[in-house]
C-alpha positions as CSV (number, residue, x, y, z in Angstrom):
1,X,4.9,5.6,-21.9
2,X,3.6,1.9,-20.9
3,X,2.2,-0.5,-23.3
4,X,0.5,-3.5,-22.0
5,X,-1.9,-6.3,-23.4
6,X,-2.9,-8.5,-20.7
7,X,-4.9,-12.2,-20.9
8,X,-5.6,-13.5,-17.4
9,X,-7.6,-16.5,-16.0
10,X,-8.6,-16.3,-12.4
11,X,-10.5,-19.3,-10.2
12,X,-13.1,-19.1,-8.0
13,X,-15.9,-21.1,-6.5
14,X,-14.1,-23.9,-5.1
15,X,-16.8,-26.6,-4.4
16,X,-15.0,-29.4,-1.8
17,X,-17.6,-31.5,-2.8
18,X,-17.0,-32.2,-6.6
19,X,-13.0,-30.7,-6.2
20,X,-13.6,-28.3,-8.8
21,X,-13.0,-24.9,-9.3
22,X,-14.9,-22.6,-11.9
23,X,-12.1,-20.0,-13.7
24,X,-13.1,-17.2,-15.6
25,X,-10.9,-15.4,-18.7
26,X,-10.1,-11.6,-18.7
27,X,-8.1,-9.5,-20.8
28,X,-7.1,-5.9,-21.7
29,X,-4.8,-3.9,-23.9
30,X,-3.7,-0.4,-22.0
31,X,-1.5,2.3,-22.1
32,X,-0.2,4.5,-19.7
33,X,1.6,8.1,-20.2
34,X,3.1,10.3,-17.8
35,X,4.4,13.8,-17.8
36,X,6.3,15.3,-14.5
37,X,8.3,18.1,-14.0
38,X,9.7,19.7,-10.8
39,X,11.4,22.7,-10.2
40,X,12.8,23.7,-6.8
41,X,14.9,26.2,-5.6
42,X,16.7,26.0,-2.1
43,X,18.4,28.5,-0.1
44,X,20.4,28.6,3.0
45,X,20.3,32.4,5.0
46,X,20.4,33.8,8.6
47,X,17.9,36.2,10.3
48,X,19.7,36.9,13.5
49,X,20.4,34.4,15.4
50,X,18.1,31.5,13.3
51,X,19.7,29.5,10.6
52,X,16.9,29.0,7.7
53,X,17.1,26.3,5.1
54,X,14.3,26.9,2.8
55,X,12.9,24.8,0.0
56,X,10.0,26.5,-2.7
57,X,9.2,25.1,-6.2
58,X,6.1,23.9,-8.6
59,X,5.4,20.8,-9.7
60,X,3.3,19.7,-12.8
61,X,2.0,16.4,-14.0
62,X,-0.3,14.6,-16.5
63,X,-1.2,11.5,-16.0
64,X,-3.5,9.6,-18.8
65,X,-4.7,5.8,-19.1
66,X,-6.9,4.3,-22.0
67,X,-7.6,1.0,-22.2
68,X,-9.5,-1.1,-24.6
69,X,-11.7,-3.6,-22.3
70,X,-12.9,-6.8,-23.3
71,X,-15.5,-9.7,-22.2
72,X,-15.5,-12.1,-19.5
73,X,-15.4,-15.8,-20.4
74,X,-16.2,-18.4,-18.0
75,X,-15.0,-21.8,-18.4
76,X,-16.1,-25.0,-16.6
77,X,-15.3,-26.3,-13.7
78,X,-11.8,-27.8,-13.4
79,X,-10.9,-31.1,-11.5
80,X,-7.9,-30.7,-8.8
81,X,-5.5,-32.0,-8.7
82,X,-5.2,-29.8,-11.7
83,X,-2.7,-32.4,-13.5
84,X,0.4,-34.0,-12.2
85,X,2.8,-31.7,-13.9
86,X,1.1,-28.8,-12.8
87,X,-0.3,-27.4,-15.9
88,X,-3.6,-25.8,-15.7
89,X,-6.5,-26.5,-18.1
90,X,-8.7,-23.8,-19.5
91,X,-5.9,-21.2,-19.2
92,X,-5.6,-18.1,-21.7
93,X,-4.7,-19.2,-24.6
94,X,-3.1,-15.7,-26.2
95,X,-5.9,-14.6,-27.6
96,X,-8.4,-11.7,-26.7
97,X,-11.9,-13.0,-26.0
98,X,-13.6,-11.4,-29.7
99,X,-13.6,-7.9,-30.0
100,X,-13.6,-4.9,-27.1
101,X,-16.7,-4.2,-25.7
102,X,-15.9,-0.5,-23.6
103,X,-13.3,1.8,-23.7
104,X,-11.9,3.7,-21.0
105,X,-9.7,7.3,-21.0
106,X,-8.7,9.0,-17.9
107,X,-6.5,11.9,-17.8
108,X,-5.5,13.8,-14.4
109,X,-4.0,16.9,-14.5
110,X,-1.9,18.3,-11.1
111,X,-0.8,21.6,-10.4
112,X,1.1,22.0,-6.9
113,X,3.3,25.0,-5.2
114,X,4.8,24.5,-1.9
115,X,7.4,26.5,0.7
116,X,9.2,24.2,3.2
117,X,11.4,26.0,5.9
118,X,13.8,24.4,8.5
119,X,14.9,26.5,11.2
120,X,17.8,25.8,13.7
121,X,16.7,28.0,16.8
122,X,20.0,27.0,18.5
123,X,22.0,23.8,18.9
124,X,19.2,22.1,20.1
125,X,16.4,22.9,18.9
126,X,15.2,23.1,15.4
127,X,11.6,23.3,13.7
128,X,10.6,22.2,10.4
129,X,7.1,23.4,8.6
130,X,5.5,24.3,5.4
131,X,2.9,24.1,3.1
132,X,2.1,22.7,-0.8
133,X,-0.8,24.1,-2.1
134,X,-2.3,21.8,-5.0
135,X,-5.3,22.0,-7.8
136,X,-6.1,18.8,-9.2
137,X,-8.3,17.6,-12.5
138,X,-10.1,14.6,-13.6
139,X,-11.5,13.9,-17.0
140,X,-12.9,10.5,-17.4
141,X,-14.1,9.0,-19.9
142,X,-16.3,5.1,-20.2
143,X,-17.9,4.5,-23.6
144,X,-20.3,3.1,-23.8
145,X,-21.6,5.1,-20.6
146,X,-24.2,3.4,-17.9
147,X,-25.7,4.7,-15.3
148,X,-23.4,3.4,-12.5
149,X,-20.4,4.5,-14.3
150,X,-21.3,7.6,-16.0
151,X,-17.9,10.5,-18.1
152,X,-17.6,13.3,-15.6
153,X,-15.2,15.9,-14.5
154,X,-13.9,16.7,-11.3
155,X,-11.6,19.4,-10.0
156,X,-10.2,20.5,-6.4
157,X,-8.0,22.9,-4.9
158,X,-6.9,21.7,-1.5
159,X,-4.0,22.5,0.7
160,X,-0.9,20.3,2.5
161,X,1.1,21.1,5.3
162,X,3.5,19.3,7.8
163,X,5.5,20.7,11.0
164,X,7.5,19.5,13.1
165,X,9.8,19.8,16.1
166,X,13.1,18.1,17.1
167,X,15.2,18.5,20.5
168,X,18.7,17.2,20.5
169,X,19.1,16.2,24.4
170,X,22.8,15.0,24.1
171,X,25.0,14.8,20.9
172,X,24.0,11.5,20.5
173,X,20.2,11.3,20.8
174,X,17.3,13.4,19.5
175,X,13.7,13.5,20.0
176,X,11.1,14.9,17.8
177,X,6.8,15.5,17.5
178,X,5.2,16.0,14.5
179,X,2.0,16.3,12.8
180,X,1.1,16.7,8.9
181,X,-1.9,17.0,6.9
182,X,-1.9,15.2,3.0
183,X,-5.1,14.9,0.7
184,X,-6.4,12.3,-1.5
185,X,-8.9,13.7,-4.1
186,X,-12.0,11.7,-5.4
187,X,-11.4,10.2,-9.1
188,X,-7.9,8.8,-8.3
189,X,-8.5,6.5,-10.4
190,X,-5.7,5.7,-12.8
191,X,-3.5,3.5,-11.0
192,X,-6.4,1.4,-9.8
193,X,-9.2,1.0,-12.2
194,X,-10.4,-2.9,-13.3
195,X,-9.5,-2.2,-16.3
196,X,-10.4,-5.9,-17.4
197,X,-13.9,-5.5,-16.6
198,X,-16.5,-4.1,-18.4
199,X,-19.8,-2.5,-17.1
200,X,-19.9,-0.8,-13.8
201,X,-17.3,-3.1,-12.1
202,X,-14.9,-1.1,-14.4
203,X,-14.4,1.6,-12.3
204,X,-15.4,0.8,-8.3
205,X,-16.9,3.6,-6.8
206,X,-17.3,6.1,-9.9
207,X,-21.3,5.6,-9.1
208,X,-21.3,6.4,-5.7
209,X,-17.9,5.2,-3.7
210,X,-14.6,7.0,-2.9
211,X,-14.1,8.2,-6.7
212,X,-17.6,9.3,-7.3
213,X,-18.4,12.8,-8.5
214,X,-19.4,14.0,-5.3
215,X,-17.0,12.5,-3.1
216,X,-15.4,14.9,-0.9
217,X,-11.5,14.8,-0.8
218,X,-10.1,13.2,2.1
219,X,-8.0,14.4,4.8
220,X,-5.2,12.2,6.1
221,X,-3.9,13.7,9.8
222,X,-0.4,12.4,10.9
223,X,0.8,12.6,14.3
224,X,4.2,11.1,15.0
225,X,6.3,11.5,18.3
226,X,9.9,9.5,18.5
227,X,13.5,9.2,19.4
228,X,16.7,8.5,18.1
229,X,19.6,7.3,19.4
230,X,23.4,6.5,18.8
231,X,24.8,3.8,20.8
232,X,28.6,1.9,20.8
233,X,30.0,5.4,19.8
234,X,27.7,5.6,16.9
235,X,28.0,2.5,15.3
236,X,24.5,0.9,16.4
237,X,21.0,3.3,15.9
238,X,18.3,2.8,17.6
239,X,14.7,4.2,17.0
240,X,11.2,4.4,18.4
241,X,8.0,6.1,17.4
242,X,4.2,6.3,18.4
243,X,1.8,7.2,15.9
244,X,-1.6,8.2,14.7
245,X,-3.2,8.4,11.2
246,X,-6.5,9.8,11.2
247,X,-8.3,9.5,7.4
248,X,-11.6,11.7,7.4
249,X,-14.1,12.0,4.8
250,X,-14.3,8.2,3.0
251,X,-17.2,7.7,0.9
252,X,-19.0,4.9,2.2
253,X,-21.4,3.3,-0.8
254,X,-24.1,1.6,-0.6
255,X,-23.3,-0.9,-3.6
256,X,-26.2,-0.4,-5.3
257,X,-25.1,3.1,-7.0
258,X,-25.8,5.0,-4.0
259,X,-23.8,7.0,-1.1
260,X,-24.2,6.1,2.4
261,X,-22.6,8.9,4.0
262,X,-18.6,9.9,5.1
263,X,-16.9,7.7,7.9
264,X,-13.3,7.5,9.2
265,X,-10.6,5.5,10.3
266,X,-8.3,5.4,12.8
267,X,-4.5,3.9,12.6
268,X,-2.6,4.0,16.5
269,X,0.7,2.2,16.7
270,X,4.5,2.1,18.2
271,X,7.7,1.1,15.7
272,X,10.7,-0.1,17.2
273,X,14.3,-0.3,15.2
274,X,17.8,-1.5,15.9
275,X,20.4,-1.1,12.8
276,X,24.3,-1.0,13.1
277,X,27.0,-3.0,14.8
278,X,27.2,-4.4,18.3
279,X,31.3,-4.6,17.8
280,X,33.5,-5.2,14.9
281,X,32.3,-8.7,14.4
282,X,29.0,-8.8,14.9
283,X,26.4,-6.7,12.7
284,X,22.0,-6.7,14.1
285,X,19.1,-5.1,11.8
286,X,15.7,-5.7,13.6
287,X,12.4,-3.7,13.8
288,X,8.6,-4.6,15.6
289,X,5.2,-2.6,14.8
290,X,2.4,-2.8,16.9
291,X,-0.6,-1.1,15.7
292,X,-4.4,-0.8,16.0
293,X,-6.9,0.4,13.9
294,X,-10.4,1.3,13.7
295,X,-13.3,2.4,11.1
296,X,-15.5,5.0,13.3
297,X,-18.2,5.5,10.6
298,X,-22.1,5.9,11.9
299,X,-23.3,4.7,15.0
300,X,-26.0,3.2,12.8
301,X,-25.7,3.0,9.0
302,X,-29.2,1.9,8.9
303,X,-30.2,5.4,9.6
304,X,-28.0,7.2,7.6
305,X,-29.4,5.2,4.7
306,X,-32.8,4.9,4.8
307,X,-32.7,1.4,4.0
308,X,-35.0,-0.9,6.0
309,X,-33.5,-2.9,8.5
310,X,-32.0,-6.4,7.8
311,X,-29.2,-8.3,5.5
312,X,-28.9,-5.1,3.5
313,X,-28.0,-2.9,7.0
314,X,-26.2,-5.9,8.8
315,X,-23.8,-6.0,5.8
316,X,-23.0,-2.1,6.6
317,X,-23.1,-2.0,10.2
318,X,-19.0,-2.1,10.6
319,X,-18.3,0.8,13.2
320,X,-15.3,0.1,15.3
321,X,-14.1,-2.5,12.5
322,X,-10.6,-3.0,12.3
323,X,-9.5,-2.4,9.0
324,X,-8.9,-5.4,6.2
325,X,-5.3,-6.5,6.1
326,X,-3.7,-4.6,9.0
327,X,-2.1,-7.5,10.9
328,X,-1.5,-5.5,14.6
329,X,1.9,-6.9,14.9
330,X,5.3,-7.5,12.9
331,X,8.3,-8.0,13.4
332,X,11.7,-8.7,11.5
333,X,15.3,-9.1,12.1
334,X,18.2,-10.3,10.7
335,X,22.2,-11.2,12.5
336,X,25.1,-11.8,10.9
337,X,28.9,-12.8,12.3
338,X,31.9,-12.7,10.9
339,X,34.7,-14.6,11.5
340,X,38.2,-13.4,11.4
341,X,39.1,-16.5,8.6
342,X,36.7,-14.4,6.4
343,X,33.7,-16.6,7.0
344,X,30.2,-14.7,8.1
345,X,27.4,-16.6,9.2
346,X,23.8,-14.7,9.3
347,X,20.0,-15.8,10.5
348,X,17.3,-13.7,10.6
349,X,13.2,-14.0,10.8
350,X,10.1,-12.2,9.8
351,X,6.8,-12.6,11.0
352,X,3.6,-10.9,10.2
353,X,0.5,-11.2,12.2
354,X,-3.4,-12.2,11.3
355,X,-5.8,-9.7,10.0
356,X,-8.6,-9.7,8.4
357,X,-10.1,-10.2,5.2
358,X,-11.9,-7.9,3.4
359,X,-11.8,-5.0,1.7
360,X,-9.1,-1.5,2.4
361,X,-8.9,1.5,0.4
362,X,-12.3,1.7,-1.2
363,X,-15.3,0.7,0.8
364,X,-17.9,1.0,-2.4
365,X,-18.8,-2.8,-0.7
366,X,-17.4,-2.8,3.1
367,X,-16.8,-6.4,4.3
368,X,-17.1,-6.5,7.9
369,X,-15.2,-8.3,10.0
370,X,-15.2,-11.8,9.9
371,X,-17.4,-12.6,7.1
372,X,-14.1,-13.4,5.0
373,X,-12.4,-14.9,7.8
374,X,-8.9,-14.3,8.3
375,X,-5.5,-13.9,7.0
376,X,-3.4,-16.2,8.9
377,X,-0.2,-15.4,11.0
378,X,3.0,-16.8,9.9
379,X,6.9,-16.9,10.8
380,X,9.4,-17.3,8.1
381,X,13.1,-17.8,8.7
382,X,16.2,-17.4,6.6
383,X,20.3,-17.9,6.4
384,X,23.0,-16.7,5.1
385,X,26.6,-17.8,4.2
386,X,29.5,-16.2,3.0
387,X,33.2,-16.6,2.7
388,X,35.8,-14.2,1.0
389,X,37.8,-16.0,-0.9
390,X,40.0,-14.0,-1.7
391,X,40.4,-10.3,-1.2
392,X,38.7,-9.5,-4.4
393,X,36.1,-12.8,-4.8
394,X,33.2,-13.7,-2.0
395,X,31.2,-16.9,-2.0
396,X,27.8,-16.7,-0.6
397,X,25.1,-18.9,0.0
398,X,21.5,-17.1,1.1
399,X,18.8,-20.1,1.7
400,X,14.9,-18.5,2.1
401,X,12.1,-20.3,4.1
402,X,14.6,-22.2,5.4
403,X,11.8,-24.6,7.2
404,X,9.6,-24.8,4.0
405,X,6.8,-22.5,5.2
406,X,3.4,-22.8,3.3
407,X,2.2,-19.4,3.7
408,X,-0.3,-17.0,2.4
409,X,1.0,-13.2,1.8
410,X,-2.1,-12.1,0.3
411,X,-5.7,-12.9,-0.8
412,X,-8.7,-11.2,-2.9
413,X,-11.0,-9.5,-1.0
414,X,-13.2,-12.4,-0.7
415,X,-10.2,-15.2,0.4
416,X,-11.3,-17.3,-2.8
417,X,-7.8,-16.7,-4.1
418,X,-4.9,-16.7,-1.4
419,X,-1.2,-15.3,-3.3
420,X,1.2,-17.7,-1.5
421,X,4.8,-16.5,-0.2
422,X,8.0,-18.4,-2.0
423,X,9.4,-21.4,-0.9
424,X,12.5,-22.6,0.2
425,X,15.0,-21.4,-2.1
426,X,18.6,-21.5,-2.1
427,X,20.4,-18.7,-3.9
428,X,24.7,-19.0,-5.0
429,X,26.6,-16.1,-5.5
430,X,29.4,-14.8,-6.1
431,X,31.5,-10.9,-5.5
432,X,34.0,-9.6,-7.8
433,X,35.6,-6.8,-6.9
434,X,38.5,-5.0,-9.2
C-alpha cells in the first residue's frame, strides 16, 4: 500500500514577448494497493531422446487506485529570470486548493494460467514455446460522472504465447528466431490516470480513446532473429538482433468523445552489444540501436470519420507517422583500464538521437509530426577514476557530463515543458572491503 498527497505547479505559455510564463497549481491525495501471488511449478523429464524443462502455474492480482482530485488554480504570469537565487514565485504553497471536487476508484482484477516448455532436440538444437491464458477486470469508478468520462465495467479473456528457436553452430556461438504475441486490454488505467485533474481530462481516453468501453484489446506481435557470440575464450560477448513489433488494434479518438476507428504501428530495428574483457587489463561495455517506426492507421481518416474536411481532418491525417519520442538511433559505451599500480582509468559516451514530439501510448489526441517540433539530439560524455588503495580500500572519482551538456531528456507532449538531463557532477567514493 502507497499513500501519496501531491501539490504541483506546472508552467506554460511562455510569451517571448513580455518573458512571462503563466503556471497553474494542481494537487491530489491517492492511494494505491496491490495484491499478487504466483505459484509455479517446474519440472525437468525425458521423452526419448528430448530433454523437457517445463514451467506451469497461476497467477492472481488486484490492483485498486482511489484518489481524491482537486481544482486547478492558475496564477499570473511570472517574469524570468524567475529571481536570482532561483526561487520560483507562485509555487505550491502546501496546501490543497479548497476542498475535492471528483473522486476516482479503479480496481483491476487478473486471473492468468500459463504452460511454458523448453525442449533440447539434441546438442544443438533446442525450442522454447508456450502459452498464458489470462481474464482480466475493470471497475471504474468517477464521481461525479460526465458524459466524456462516464463508471463502467470491462472484462476480457485473451490469450499469450511466445516460441522460439535456437541453433548452437559452435560451442561458442548461438543463433536464435523468435516471435511472441502479449495483449494490452482497454481500461489499463491505474498506473496512468491524471489523477490531478478533474473533469474528463481525468481519465484520457475513457470517452472514446485506448481505455474506452469499447476499445478492443490490443495485440502486440514480436519478431526477433539474433546471435550470440563468445569471443577471447569467453571473456568478451558479443550480440546482435533484428526486430519487429507490430501493435494492432489502437483506438484512435477523435477528441471530442468520439472513436475514429483502429490503426497500427509498426517498430523495425537492429541492436548491437559488446560486454566483457579485451585482455586482463582492459574491460569495453558498448551497445547501438537503430530503429524505425511507423503509425499505418487509414489511408484517410477523413473518411473513416465522417467529419468534413479541414483543420479538424488535417489534425488526424498522420499515416506513415513515426511515432512520438522514438529517436532512430542510440548508442552507448563505456572503457575502462587498469593499470598494474592499481590505478583504472574509464571514459565512456551516450548519445540519443532526435525524435519527435508528440504524443505515444494513447492517441485520444494524435499529434502529427512536426506540429510540436522536435526533441533534439545530444551526446553526453563521462569519466571515471579509481585507485585501490589498499587491498581492502578503493578511491574513486566518477565525473558526469563531463563537457557541461545542456540537454533535454524529455518534454510534455506539447514541448512547453522540456525535463532537462543533470549536469556536470562529480561524485567521491570510497570501497571498503572486510
Amino acid at each position: 500500500r502507497t499513500n501519496r498527497d501531491a501539490i504541483f505547479t506546472i508552467p506554460a505559455g511562455y510569451d517571448p514577448l513580455t518573458r512571462e510564463v503563466s503556471t497553474s497549481q494542481l494537487g491530489y491525495a491517492r492511494e494505491n494497493t496491490l495484491f499478487s501471488n504466483q505459484t509455479n511449478f517446474a519440472h525437468e523429464f525425458e521423452t526419448g531422446k528430448f530433454k523437457h524443462n517445463i514451467s506451469t502455474g497461476i497467477e492472481l492480482s488486484r490492483e485498486k487506485s482511489e484518489a481524491d482530485r482537486f481544482g486547478t488554480a492558475s496564477n499570473p504570469g511570472t517574469g524570468l529570470p524567475i529571481s536570482v537565487d532561483g526561487s520560483f514565485p507562485n509555487r505550491a504553497n502546501g496546501d490543497f486548493i479548497g476542498a475535492a471536487t471528483q473522486f476516482s476508484e479503479i480496481k483491476i482484477d487478473t486471473f492468468a494460467a500459463y504452460l511454458y516448455d523448453t525442449i533440447d532436440l539434441n546438442d544443438k538444437w533446442q525450442i522454447t514455446g508456450g502459452l498464458r491464458l489470462e481474464h482480466y477486470r475493470l471497475d471504474l469508478e468517477n464521481i461525479p460522472g460526465s458524459a466524456g468520462v462516464p463508471s463502467f465495467k470491462k472484462d476480457d479473456t485473451y490469450l499469450n504465447g511466445k516460441l522460439g528457436l535456437v541453433h548452437k553452430p559452435k560451442e561458442n556461438g548461438s543463433i536464435y528466431a523468435s516471435v511472441g504475441l502479449s495483449a494490452l486490454p482497454p481500461g489499463s488505467l491505474l498506473s496512468n490516470p491524471d489523477v490531478s485533474r478533474t473533469g474528463d481530462n481525468g481519465f484520457p481516453g475513457a470517452g472514446g480513446g485506448v481505455n474506452n468501453p469499447d476499445a478492443s484489446t490490443q495485440q502486440n506481435w514480436n519478431y526477433e532473429l539474433g546471435t550470440k557470440w563468445d569471443l577471447f575464450d569467453g571473456r568478451l560477448t558479443t550480440t546482435a538482433a533484428l526486430f519487429h513489433t507490430n501493435r494492432k488494434n489502437i483506438t484512435i479518438s477523435d477528441g471530442r468523445g468520439g472513436t475514429l476507428g483502429e490503426g497500427e504501428q509498426n517498430l523495425f530495428g537492429i541492436e548491437l552489444g559488446a560486454a566483457g574483457k579485451i585482455n586482463d587489463h582492459w574491460t569495453i561495455f558498448g551497445g547501438f540501436l537503430a530503429m524505425n517506426s511507423e503509425r499505418d492507421h487509414f489511408d484517410d481518416l477523413r473518411n473513416a470519420s465522417g467529419r468534413p474536411e479541414g483543420d479538424l481532418a488535417d489534425r488526424y491525417n498522420v499515416n506513415g507517422d513515426e511515432l512520438a519520442f522514438s529517436p532512430k538511433y542510440s548508442a552507448n559505451l563505456w572503457t575502462t583500464y587498469e593499470f598494474d599500480n592499481g590505478l583504472t582509468l574509464g571514459g565512456g559516451m551516450q548519445y540519443v538521437g532526435s525524435s519527435y514530439v508528440g504524443r505515444t501510448d494513447d492517441h485520444d489526441r494524435i499529434i502529427p509530426n512536426g506540429i510540436a517540433g522536435k526533441l533534439p539530439d545530444y551526446i553526453v560524455f563521462n569519466a571515471l577514476a579509481s585507485y585501490e588503495l589498499t587491498e581492502d580500500i578503493t578511491l574513486r572519482l566518477n565525473v558526469d557530463n563531463v563537457f557541461d551538456e545542456v540537454y533535454a531528456v524529455s518534454t510534455n507532449w506539447g514541448a512547453s515543458r522540456a525535463f532537462l538531463g543533470a549536469p556536470r557532477t562529480f561524485t567521491i567514493s570510497a570501497d571498503w572491503e572486510f
